[in-house]
C-alpha positions in Angstrom: 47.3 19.2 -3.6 45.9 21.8 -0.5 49.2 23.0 1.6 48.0 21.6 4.5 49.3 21.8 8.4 51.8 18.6 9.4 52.0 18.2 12.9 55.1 19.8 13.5 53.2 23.3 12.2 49.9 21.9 14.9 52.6 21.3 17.3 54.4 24.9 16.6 50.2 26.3 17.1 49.9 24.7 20.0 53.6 25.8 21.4 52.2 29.4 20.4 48.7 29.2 21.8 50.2 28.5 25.3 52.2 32.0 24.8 49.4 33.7 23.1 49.7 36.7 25.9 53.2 37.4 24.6 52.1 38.0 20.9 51.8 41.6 20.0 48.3 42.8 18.9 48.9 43.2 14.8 50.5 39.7 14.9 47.4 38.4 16.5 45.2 39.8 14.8 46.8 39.3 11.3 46.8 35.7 12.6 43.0 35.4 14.1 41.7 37.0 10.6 44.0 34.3 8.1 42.8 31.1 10.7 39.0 32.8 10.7 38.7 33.4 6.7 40.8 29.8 5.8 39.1 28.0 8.3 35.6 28.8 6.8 37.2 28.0 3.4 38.4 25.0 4.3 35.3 23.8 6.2 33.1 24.3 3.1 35.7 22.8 0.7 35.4 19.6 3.1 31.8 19.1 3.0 31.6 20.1 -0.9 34.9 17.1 -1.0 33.1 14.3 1.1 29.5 15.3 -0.9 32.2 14.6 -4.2 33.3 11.7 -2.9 30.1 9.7 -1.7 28.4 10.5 -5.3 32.1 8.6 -7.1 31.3 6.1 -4.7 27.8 5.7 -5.1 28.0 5.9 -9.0 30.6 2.7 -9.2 28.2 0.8 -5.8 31.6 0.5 -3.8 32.0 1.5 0.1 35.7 1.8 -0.1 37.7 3.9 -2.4 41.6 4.1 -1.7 43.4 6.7 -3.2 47.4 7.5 -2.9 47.5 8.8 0.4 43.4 8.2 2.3 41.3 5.2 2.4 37.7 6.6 1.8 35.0 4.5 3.2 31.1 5.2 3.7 30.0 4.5 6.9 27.1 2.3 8.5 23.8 4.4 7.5 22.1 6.1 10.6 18.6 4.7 11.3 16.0 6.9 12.3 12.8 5.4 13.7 9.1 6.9 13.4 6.1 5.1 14.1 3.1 5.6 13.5 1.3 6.0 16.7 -2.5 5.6 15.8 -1.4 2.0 14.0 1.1 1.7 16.6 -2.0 1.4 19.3 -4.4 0.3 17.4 -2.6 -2.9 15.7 0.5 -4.2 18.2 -1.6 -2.9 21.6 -3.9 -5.4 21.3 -1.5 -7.9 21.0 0.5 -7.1 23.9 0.1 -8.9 27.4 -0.9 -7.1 30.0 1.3 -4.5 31.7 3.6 -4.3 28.9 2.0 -1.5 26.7 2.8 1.1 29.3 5.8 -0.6 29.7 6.9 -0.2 26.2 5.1 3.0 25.3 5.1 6.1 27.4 2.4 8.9 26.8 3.6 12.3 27.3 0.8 14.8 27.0 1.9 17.7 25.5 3.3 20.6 27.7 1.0 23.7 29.2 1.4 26.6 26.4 3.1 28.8 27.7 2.4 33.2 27.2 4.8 35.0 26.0 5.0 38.8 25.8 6.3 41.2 23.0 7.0 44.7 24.7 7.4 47.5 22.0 10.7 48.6 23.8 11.1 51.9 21.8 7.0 53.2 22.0 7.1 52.3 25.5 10.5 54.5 26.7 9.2 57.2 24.5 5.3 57.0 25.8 7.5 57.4 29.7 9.5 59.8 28.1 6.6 62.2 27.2 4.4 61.1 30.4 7.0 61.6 32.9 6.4 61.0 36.5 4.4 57.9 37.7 4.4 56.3 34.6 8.2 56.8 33.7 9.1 55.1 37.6 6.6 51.8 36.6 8.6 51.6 33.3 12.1 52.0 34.9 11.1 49.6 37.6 9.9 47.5 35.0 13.1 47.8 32.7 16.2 45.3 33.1 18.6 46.2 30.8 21.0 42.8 29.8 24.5 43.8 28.3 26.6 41.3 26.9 29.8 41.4 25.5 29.8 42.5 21.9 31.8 40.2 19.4 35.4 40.2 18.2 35.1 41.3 14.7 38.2 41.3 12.1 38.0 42.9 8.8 41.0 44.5 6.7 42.1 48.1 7.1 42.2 49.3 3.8 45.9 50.4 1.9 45.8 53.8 1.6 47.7 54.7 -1.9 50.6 57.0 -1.5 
């Protein structure tokens, strides 16, 4: 059996998250790296589980499996509908009244394409670069430079041996 969090250790989480200022930086960080690298774990192990679990339940045609602790079930299965448009007009159109096809059936035409452009960022700087003058002020007047915030990024700072 996984260790797994009871609610007194969400509620202890939640106690900290509301104080997370006060934590000292190692701490956090220590902390932020554990939740990031288990909480990827555990998400895969989950999926892999429920994929596990469906294929028991599908093998012996049941939708409930209760175990010790969890009652397993397989939900409703989701429907997704496609027609077939060219049928759809040509065989229940016709038998429509009128007024309800365009009731029941909305054509959307498809949208304008649009143009999109691909500048060369680095050529074009370096074409300024070397021109200079005019043509360096209609690339800097045509430059908007976006900066976001990078990401927070954890990894492990090595042991060194002593």
């Amino acid at each position: 059996m996984l260790n797994r969090l009871t609610s007194e250790d969400r509620e202890r989480l939640s106690e900290v998250m509301a104080r997370i200022e006060d934590i000292d930086a190692d701490s956090l960080a220590e902390a932020a790296l554990i939740a990031q690298q288990d909480g990827a774990f555990l998400r895969e192990f989950a999926g892999v589980a429920m994929q596990e679990l469906r294929r028991r339940m599908n093998a012996v045609d049941v939708k409930e499996l209760p175990t010790a602790d969890v009652l397993v079930t397989i939900g409703a299965p989701k429907k997704d509908y496609r027609w077939d448009f060219h049928a759809l007009d040509e065989k229940v159109r016709p038998l429509l009244l009128p007024g309800e096809w365009e009731q029941l059936v909305k054509v959307i035409p498809p949208p304008e394409p649009k143009t999109y452009f691909k500048a060369e960022t680095r050529k074009i700087l370096s074409l300024a670069e070397k021109r200079k003058g005019e043509l360096a002020e209609a690339v800097t007047a045509s430059l908007f430079v976006a900066e976001s915030e990078g990401p927070v990024n954890l990894s492990r700072i090595p042991e060194v041996a002593s």
